[in-house]
PAZAPA-4460 file (N, C-alpha, C; in steps of 0.05 Angstrom, whole numbers, plus 32768, in hexadecimal, padded with zeros to 4 digits):
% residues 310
    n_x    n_y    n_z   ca_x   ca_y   ca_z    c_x    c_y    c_z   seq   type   mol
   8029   839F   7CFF   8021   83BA   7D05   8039   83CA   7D0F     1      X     A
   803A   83DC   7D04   8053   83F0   7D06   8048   8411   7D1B     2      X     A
   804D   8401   7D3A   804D   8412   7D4A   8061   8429   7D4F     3      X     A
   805C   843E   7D59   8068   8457   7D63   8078   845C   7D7E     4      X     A
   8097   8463   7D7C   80A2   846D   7D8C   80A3   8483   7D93     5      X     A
   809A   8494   7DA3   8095   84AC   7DA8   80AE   84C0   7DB2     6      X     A
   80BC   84AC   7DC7   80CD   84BC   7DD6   80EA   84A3   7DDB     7      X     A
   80FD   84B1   7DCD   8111   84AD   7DD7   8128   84AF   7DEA     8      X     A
   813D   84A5   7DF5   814E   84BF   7E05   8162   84BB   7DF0     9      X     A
   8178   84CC   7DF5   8187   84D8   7DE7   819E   84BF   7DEF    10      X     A
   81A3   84B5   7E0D   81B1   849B   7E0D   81AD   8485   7E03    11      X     A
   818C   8480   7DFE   8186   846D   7DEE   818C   846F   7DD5    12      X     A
   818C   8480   7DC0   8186   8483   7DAD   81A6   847D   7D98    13      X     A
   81BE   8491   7DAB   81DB   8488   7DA3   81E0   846B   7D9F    14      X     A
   81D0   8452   7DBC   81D9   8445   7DB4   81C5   842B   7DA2    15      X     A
   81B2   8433   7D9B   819D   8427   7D85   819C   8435   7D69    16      X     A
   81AE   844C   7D65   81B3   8451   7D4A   81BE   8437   7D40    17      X     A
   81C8   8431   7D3E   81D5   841B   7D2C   81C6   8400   7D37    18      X     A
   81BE   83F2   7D1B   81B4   83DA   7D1B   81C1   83C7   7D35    19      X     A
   81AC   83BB   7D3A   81B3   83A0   7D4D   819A   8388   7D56    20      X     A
   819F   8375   7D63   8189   836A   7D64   819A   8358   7D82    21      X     A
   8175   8356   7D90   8176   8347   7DA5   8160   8333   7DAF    22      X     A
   8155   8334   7DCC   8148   8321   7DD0   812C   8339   7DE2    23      X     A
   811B   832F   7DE6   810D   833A   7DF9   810F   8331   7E13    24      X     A
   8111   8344   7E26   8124   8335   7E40   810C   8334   7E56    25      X     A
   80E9   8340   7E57   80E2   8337   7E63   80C4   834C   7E5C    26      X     A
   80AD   8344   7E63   8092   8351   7E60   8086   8356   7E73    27      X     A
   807F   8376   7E78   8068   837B   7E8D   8051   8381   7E81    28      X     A
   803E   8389   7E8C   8024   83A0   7E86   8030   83B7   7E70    29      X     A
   803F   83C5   7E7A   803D   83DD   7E73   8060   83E0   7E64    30      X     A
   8073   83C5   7E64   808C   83CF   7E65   8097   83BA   7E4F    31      X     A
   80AD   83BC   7E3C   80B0   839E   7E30   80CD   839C   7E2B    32      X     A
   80DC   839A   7E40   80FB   8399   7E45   8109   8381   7E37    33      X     A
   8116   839B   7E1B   812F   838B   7E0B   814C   8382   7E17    34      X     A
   8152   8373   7E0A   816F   837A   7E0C   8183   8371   7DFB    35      X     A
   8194   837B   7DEF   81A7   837D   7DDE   81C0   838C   7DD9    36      X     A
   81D3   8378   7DD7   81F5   8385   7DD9   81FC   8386   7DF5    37      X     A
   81EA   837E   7E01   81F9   8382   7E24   81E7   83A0   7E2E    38      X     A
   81D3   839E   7E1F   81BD   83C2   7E22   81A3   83B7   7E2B    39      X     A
   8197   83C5   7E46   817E   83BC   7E44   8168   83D5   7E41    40      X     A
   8154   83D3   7E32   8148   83EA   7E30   8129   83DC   7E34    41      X     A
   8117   83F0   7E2F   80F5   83F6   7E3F   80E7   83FD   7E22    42      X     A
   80D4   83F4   7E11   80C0   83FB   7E04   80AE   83FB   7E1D    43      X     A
   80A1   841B   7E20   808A   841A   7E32   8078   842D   7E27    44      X     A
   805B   8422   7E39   8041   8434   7E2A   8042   844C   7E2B    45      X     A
   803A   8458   7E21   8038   8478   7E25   802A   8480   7E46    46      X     A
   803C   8499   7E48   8034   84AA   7E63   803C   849A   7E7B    47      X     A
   8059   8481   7E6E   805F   8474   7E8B   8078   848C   7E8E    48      X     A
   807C   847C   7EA4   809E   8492   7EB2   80B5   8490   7E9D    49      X     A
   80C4   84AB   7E9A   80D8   84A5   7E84   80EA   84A4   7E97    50      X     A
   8102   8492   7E87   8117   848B   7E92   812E   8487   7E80    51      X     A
   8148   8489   7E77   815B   8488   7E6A   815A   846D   7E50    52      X     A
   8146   845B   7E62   814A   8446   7E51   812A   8440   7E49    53      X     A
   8121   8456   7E4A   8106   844F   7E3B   810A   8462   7E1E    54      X     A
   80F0   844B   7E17   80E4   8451   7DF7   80C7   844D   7DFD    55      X     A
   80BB   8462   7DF7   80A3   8470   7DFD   8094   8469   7DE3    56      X     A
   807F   845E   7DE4   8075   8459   7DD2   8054   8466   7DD7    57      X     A
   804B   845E   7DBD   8027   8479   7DBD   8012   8465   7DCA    58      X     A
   801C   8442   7DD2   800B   8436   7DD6   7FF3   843D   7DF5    59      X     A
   7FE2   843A   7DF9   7FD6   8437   7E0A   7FDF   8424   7E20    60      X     A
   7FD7   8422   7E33   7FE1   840D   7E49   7FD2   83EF   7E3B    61      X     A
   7FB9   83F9   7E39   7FA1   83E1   7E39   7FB4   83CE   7E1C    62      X     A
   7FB2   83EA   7E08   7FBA   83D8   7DE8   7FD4   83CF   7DF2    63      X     A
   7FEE   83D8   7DF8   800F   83D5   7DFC   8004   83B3   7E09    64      X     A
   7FFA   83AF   7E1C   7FF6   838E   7E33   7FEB   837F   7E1B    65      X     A
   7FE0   8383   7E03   7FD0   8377   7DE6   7FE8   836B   7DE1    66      X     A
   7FFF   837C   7DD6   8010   836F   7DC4   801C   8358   7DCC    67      X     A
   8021   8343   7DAD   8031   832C   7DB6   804A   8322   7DB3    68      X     A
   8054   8337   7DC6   806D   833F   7DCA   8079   8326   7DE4    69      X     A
   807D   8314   7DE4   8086   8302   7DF4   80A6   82FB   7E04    70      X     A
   80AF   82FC   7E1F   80CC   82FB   7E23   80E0   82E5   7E16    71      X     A
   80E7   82EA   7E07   810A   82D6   7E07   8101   82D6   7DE3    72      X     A
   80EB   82EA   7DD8   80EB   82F1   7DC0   8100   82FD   7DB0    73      X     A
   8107   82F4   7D91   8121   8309   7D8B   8113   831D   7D78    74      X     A
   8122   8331   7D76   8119   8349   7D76   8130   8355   7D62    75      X     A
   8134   8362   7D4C   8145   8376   7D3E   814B   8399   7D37    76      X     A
   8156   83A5   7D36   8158   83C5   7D38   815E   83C6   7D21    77      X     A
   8152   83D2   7D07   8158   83D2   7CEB   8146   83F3   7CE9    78      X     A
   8161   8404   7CE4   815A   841E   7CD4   813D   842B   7CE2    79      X     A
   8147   8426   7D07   8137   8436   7D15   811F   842A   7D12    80      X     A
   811C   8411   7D1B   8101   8403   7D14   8104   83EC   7D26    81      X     A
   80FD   83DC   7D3E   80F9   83C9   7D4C   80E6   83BD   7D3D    82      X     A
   80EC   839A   7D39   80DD   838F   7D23   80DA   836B   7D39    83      X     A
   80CF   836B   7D47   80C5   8355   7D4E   80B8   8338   7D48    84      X     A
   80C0   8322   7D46   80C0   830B   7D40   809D   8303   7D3F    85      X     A
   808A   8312   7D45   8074   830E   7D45   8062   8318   7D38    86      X     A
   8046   8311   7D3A   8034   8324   7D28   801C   832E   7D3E    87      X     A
   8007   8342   7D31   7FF5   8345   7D44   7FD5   833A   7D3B    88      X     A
   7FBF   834D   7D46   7FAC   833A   7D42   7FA0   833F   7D19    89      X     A
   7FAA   8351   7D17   7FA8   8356   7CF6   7FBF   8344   7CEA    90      X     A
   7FD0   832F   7CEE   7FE3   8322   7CE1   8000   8339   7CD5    91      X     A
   8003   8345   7CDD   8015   8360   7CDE   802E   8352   7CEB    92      X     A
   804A   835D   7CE8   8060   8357   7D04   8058   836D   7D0D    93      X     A
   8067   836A   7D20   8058   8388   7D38   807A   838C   7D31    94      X     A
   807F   83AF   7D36   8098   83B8   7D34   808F   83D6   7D43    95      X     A
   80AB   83DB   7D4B   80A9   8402   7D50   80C0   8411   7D48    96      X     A
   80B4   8429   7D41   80CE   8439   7D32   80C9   8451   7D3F    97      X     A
   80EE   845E   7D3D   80F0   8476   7D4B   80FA   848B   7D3A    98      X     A
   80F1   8482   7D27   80F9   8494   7D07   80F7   84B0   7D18    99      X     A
   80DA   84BE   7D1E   80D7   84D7   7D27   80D6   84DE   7D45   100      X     A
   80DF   84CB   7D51   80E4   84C8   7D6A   80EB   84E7   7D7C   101      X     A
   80DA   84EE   7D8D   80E3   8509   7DA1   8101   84FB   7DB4   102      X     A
   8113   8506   7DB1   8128   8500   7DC8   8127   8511   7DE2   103      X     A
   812C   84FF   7DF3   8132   850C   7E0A   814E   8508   7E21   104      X     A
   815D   8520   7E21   8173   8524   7E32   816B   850C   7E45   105      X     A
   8179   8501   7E50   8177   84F5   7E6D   818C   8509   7E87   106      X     A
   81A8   8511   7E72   81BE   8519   7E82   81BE   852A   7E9C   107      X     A
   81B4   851B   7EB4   81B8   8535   7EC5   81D9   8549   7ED2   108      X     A
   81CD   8565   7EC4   81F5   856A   7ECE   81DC   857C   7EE0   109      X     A
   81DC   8581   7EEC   81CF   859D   7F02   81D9   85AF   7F13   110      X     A
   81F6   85A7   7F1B   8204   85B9   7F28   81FA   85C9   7F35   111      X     A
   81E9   85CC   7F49   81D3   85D7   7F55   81EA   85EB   7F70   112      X     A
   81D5   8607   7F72   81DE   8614   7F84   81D6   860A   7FA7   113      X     A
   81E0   8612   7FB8   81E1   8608   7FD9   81BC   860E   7FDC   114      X     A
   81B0   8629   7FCE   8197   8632   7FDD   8182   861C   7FC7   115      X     A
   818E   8616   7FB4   8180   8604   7FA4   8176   85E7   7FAD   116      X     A
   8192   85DD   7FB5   818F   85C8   7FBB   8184   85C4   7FD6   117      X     A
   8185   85DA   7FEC   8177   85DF   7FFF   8159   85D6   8003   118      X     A
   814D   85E4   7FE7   8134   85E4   7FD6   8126   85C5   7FD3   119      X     A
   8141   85B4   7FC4   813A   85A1   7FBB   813B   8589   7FD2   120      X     A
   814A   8591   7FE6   8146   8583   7FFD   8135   8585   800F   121      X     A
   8126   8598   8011   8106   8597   8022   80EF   8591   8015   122      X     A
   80F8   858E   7FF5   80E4   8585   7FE5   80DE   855F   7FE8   123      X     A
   80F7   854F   7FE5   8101   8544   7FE3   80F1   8534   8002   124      X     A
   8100   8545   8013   80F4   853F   802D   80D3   853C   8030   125      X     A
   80C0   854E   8028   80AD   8546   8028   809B   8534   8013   126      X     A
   80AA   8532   8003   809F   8517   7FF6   80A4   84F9   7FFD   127      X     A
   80C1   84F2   8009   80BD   84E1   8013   80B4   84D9   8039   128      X     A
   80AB   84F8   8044   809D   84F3   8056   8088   84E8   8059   129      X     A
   8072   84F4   8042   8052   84EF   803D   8050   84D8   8029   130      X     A
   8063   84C5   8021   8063   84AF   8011   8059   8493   8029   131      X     A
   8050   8488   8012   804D   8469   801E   8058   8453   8021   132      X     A
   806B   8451   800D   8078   8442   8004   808E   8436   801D   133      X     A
   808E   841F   801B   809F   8412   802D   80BF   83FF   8028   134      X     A
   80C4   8417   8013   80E6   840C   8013   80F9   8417   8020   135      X     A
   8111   842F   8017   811D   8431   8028   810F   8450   8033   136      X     A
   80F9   8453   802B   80F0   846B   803D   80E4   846D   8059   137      X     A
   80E5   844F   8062   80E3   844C   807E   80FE   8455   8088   138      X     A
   8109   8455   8080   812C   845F   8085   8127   847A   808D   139      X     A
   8127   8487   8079   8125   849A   8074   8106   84BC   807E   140      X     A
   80FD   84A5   808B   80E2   84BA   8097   80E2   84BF   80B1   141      X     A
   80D4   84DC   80BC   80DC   84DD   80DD   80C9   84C8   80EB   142      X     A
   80AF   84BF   80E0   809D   84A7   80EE   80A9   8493   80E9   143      X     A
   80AD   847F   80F6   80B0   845F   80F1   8097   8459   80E7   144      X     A
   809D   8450   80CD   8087   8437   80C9   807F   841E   80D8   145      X     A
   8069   841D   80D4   805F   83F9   80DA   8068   83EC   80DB   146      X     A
   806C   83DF   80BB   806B   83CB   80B2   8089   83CF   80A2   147      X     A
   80A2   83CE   80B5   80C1   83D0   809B   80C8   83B3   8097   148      X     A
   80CC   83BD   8072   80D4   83AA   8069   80EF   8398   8074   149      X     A
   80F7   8380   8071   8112   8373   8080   812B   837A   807B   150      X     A
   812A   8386   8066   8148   8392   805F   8149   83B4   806A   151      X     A
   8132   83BB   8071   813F   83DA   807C   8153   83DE   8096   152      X     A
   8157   83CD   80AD   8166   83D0   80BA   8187   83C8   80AE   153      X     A
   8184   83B4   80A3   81A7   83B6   8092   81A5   83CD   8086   154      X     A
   8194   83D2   8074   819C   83EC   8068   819F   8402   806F   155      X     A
   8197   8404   808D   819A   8425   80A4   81B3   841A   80AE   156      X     A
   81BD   8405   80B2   81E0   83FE   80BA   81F0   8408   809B   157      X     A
   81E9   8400   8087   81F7   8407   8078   81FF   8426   8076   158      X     A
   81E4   842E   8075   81E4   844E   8068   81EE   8459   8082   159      X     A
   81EE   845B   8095   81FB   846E   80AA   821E   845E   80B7   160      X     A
   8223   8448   80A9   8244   8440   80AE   8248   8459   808D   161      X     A
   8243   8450   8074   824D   8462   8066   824C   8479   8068   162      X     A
   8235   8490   8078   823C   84AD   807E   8252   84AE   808C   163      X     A
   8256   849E   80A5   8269   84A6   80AF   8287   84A0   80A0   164      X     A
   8287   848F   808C   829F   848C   807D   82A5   84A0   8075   165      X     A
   8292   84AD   806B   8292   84C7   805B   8295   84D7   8069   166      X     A
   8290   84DE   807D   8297   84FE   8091   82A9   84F0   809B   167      X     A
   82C3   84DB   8091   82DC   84DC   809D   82EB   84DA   8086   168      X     A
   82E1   84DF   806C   82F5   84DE   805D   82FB   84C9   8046   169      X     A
   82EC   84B2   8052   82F3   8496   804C   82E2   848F   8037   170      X     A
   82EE   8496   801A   82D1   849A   8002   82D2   847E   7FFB   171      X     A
   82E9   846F   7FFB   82EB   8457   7FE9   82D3   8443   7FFE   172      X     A
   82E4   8442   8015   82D3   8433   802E   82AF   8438   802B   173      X     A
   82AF   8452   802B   8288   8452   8029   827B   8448   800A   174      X     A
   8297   8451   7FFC   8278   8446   7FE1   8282   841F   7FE0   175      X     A
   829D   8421   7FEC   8292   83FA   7FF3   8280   83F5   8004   176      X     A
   8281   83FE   8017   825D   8403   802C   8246   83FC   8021   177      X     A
   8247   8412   8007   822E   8420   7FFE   8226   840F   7FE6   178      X     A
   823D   83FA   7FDF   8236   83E1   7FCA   8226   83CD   7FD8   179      X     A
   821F   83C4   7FF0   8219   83B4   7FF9   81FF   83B4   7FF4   180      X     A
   81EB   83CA   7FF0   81D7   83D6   7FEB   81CC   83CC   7FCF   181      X     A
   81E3   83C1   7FBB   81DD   83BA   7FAC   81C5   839D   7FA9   182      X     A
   81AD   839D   7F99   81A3   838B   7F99   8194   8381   7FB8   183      X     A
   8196   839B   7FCC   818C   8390   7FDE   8168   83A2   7FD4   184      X     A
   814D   8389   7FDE   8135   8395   7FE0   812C   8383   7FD5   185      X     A
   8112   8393   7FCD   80FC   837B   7FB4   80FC   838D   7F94   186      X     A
   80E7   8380   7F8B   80DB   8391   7F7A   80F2   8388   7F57   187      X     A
   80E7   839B   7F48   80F9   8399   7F2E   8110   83A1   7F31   188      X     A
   8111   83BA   7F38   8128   83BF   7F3E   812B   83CE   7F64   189      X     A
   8141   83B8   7F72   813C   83B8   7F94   8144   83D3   7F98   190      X     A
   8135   83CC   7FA9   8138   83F0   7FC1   8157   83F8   7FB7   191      X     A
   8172   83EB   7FC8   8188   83F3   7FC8   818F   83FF   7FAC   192      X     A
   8184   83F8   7F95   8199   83FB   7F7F   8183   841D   7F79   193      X     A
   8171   841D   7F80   815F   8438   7F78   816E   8451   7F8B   194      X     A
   8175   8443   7FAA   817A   8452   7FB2   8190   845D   7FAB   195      X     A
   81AA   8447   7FA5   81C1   844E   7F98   81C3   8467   7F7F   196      X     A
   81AC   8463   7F66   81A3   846E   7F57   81A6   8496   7F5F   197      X     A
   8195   8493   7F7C   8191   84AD   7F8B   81AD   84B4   7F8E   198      X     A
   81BC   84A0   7F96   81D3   84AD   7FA2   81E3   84C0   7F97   199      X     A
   81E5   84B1   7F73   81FA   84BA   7F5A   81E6   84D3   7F5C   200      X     A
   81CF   84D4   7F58   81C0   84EE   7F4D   81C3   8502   7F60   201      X     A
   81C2   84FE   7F75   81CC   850C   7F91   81E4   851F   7F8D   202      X     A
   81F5   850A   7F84   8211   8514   7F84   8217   852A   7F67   203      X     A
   8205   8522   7F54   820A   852E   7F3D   81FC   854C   7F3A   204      X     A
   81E8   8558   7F58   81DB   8561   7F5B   81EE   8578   7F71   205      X     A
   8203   856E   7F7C   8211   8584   7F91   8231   8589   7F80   206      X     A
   8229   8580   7F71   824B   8585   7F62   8257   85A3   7F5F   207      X     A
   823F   85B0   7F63   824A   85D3   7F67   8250   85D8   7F88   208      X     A
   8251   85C5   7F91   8252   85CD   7FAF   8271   85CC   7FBD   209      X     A
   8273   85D6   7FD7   8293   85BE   7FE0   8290   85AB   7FF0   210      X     A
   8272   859D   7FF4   8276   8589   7FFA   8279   8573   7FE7   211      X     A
   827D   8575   7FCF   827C   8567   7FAE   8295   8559   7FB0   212      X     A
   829C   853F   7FB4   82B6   852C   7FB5   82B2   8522   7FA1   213      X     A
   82C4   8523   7F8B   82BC   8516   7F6B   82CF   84F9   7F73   214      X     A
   82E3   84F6   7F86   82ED   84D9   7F93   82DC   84C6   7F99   215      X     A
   82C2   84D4   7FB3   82AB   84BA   7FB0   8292   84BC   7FA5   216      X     A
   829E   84C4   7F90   828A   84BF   7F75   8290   84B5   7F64   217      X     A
   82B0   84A9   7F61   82BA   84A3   7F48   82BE   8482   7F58   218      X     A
   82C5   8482   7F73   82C5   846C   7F82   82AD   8459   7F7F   219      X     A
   8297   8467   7F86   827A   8457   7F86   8273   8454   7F63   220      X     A
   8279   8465   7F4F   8274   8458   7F40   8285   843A   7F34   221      X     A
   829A   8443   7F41   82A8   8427   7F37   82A3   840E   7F49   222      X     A
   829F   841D   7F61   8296   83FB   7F74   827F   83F2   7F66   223      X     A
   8266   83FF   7F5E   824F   83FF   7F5A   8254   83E7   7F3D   224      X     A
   826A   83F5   7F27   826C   83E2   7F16   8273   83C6   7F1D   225      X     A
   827C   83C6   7F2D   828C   83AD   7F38   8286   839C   7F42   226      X     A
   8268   839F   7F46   8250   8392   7F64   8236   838B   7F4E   227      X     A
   8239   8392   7F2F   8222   8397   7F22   820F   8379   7F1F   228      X     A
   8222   835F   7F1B   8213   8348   7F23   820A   833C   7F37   229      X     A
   8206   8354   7F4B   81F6   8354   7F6C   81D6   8358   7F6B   230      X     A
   81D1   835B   7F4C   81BA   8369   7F48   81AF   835D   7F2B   231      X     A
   8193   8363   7F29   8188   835B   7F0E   818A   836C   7F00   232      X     A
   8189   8367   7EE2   8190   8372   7EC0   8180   838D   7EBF   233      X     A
   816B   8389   7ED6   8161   83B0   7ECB   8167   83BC   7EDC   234      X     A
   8167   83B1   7EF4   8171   83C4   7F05   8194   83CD   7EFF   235      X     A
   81A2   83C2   7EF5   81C1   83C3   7EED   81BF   83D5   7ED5   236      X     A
   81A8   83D7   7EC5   81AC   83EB   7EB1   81AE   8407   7EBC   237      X     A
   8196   8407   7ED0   8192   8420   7EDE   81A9   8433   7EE2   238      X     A
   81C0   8418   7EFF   81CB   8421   7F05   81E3   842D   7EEE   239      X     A
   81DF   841E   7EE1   81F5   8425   7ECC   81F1   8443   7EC0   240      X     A
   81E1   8440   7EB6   81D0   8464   7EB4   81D5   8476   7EC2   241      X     A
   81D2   8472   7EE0   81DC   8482   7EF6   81F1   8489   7EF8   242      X     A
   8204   847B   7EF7   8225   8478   7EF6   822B   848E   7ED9   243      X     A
   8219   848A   7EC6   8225   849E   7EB1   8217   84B4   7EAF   244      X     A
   8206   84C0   7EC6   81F2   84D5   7ED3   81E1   84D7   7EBB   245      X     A
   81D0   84BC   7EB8   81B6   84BD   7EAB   81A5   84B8   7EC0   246      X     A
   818B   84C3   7EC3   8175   84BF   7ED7   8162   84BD   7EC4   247      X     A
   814B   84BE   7ECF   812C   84BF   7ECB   811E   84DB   7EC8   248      X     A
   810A   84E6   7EBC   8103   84FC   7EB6   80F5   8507   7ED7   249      X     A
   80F9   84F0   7EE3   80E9   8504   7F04   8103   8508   7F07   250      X     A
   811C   850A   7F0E   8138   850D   7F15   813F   8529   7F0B   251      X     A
   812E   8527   7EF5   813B   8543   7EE1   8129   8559   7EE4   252      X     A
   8112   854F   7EEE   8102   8568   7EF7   8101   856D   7F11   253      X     A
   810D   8562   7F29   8110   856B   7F40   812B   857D   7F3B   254      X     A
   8142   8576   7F30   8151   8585   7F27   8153   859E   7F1C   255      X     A
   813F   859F   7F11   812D   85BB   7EFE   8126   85D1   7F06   256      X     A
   8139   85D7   7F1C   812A   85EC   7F39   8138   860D   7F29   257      X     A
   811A   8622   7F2A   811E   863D   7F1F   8114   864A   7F36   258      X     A
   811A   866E   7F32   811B   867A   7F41   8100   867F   7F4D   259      X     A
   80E5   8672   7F42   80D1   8678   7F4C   80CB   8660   7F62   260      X     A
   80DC   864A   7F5C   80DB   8632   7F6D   80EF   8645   7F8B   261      X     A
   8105   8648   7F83   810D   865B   7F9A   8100   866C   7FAE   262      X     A
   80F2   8676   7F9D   80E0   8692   7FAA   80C8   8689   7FBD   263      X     A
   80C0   8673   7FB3   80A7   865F   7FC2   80AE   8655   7FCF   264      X     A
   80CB   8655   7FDD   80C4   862D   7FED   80C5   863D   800C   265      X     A
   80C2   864B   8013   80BD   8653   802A   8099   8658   8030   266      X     A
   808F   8655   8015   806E   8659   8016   8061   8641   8015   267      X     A
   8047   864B   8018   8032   8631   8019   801E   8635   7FFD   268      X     A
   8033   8642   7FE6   801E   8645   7FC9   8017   862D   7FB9   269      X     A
   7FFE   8635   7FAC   7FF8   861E   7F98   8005   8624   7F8C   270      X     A
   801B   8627   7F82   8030   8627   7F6D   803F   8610   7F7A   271      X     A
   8050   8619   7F90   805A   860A   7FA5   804B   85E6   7FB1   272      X     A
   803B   85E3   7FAD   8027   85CF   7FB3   802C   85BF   7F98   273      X     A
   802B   85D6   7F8B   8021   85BB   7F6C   803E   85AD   7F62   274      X     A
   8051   85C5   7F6B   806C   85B8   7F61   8070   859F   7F69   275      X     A
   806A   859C   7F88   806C   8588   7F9A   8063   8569   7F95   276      X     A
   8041   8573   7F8C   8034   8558   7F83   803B   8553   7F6B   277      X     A
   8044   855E   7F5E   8051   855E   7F39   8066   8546   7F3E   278      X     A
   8079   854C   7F54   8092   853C   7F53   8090   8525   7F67   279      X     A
   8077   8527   7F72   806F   850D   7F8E   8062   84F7   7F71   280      X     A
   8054   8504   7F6E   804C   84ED   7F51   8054   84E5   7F40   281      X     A
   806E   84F9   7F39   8083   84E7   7F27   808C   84CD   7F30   282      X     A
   8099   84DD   7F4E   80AD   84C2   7F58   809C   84B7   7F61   283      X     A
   8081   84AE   7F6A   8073   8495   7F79   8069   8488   7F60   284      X     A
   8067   849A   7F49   805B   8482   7F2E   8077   846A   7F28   285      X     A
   8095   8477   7F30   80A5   8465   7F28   80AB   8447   7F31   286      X     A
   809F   8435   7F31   809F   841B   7F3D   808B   841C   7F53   287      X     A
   8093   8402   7F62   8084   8402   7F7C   8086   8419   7F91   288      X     A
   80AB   8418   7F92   80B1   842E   7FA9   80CE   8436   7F98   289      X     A
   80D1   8434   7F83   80E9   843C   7F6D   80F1   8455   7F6D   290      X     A
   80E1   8472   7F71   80E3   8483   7F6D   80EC   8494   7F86   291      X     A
   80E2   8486   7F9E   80D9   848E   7FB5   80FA   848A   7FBB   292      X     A
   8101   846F   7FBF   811E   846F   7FC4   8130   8474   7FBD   293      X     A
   8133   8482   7FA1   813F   8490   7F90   8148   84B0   7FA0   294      X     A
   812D   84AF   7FAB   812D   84CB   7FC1   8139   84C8   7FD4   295      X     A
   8134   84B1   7FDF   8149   84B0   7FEE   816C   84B2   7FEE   296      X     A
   8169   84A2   7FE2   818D   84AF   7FDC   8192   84C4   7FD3   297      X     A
   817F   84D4   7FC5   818A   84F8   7FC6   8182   84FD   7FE0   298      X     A
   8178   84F8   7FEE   8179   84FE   800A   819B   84FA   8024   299      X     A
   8197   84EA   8018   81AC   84DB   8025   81C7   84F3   8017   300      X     A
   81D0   84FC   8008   81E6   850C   8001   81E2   8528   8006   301      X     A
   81CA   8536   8004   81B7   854E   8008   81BB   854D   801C   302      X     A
   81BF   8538   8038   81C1   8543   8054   81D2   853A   8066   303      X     A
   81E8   8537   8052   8203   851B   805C   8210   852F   8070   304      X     A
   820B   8549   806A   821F   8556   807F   820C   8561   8098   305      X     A
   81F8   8558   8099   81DE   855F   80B5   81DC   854A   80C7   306      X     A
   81D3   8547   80D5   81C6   852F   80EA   81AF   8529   80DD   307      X     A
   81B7   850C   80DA   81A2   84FC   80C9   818C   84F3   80DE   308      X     A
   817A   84EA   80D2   8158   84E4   80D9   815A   84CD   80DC   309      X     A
   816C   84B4   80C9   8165   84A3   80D0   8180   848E   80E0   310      X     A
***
């Protein structure tokens, strides 16, 4: 059966034009992570979270968990067509093609103005206030949680030795700091490397500003490469993404700030409200707490030059 890719990104797509073939590197519910040439990518069901390295397909959640699509399966890319070693319940190979595939940008450049990003930092702020999630947003909230996970106190030593690296100057010193983070947490992909994720997006997000140091940005992306077997194969794609300012489509729509978003954020409008829950539900659908700490580290650069909360 010759299933449908719906949505591509534009990073994926450069590098799956040309034939190749790999292995299937692991199966969820909803997700069915290849990998090939040293690339890992996401066939996922329709209406999950887009991300640089997804391929969006028309399946349902219920049908996509059907297929028998199995890990350490090999798998081939022939003339925009994924063609799988298996069949389905009609005796079919199951395959997907991105012949007519919608692309989508991942690239965030945003260069965002001071009152903008202003904007996007009280937004920011109240989403990971009213969240649940218990990764590094216990860090990051004015209530202490309950119940913090074991790694948030190293990680509140880490993140406040690296601000202060940074409000002295010392870019190389904080993003070695800020590697340590690597691979720290649970989940698919750990707290630290999501938050790291925030950090690059953070940074790619004040580049119109003068607090914008392109030194510890070019630092942390290279420590970041350098630390990459601190961490597992999807979470390292991520970061890799990040490092070449690919994000996730919630990244690109918090970024997405117009003058009517301006005009509102001093109000209490349902315009204003809906924007809010639009982008709380992006980032809380992304993982367990994936999205959430993602926020966090745009947090963390959005207020590097204030007295921090946590």
């Amino acid at each position: 059966m010759n299933y449908r890719i719906t949505n591509i990104s534009t990073y994926l797509y450069e590098i799956l034009c040309e034939d190749t073939a790999g292995i299937v590197h692991s199966v969820y519910n909803r997700t069915i992570n290849l990998m090939a040439d040293g690339h890992l990518f996401s066939l996922q069901a329709k209406h999950t979270p887009f991300s640089p390295i997804t391929l969006q397909t028309d399946q349902s959640e219920n049908d996509f968990h059907k297929l028998p699509v199995v890990s350490g399966m090999p798998f081939c890319v022939r003339q925009k067509q994924f063609i799988f070693t298996c069949i389905d319940h009609d005796g079919k190979p199951v395959s997907f093609d991105f012949h007519s595939s919608r692309m989508t940008d991942c690239k965030l450049d945003a260069s965002l103005s001071e009152s903008e990003l202003l904007y996007i930092r009280t937004l920011v702020r109240q989403i990971v206030h009213t969240s649940d999630t218990n990764g590094f947003a216990v860090i990051f909230r004015d209530t202490p949680a309950s119940d913090h996970p074991f790694f948030s106190e190293y990680a509140r030593s880490v993140i406040l030795q690296a601000r202060e690296l940074l409000l002295s100057g010392k870019t190389d010193d904080a993003a070695r700091t800020l590697s340590k983070l690597i691979g720290l947490g649970t989940g698919l992909t750990p707290c630290g490397d999501d938050f790291l994720c925030g950090v690059l997006a953070g940074l790619n997000l004040i580049k119109a500003t003068t607090f914008y140091t392109p030194e510890f940005t070019n630092a942390l992306i290279r420590t970041i490469k350098q630390n990459l077997t601190n961490t597992n194969d999807i979470s390292r794609a991520f970061l890799l993404c990040a490092a070449r300012g690919q994000f996730s489509q919630a990244v690109l729509d918090l970024a997405n700030v117009n003058q009517t978003d301006l005009a509102e954020q001093n109000s209490d409008s349902e315009y204003q409200n809906s924007r809010t829950a639009f982008l709380s539900r992006a980032f809380h659908a992304i993982g367990h707490s994936s999205g959430i700490d993602t926020l966090c580290g745009i947090i963390f650069i959005l207020e590097l030059h204030e007295v921090p909360v946590f």
